[in-house]
C-alpha positions in Angstrom: -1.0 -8.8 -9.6 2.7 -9.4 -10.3 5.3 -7.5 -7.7 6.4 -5.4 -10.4 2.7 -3.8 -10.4 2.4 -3.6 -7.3 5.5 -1.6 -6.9 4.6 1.1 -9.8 1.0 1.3 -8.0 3.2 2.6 -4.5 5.6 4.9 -6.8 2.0 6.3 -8.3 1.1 6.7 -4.6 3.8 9.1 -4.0 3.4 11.0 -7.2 -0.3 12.2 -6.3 0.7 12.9 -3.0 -1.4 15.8 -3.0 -4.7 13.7 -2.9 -5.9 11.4 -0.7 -6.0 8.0 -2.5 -6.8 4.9 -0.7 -7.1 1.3 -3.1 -9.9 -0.7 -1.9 -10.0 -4.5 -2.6 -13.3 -5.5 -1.2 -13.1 -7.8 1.8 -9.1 -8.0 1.4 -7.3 -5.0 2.2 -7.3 -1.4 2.2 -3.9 0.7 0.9 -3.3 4.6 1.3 -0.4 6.5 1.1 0.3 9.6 4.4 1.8 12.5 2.3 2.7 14.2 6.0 4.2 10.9 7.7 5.4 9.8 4.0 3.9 6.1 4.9 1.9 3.9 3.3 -0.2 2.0 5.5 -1.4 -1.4 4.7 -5.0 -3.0 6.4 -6.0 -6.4 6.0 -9.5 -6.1 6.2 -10.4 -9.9 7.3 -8.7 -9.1 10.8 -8.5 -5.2 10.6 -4.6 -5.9 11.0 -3.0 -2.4 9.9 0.6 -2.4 9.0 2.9 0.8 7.9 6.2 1.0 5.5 8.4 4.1 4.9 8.0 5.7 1.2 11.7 4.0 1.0 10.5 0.9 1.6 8.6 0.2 -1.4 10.8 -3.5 -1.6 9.3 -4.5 2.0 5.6 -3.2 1.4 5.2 -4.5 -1.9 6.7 -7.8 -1.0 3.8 -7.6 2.1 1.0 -6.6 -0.8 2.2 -9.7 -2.9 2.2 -12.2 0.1 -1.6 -10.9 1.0 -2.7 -10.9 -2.6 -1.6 -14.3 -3.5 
């Protein structure tokens, strides 16, 4: 997944912010999106590490998706 993907996956994120989505790659990580806190909150899953970004840092969290997925 290039970081251009990834970035329209976190805009999608906020689009359905009315549902509670959470993307799932087995063993890796776990992304959701917090319509109240407007965060996205990143967990690696091999250490259970949970990071969160602002909506308006899509550059930062994206950037933190890439560097996990590659």
């Amino acid at each position: 997944m290039n970081i251009l993907e990834i970035k329209k996956t976190l805009y999608t994120l906020i689009q359905y912010e009315d549902s509670a989505i959470t993307h799932t790659i087995p063993q890796v990580l776990e992304l959701s999106y917090c319509k109240t806190s407007k965060i996205f909150q990143i967990t690696t899953l091999t250490d259970q590490k949970t990071v969160n970004y602002n909506d308006y840092d899509i550059d930062n969290a994206s950037e933190a998706l890439y560097k996990i997925l590659n």
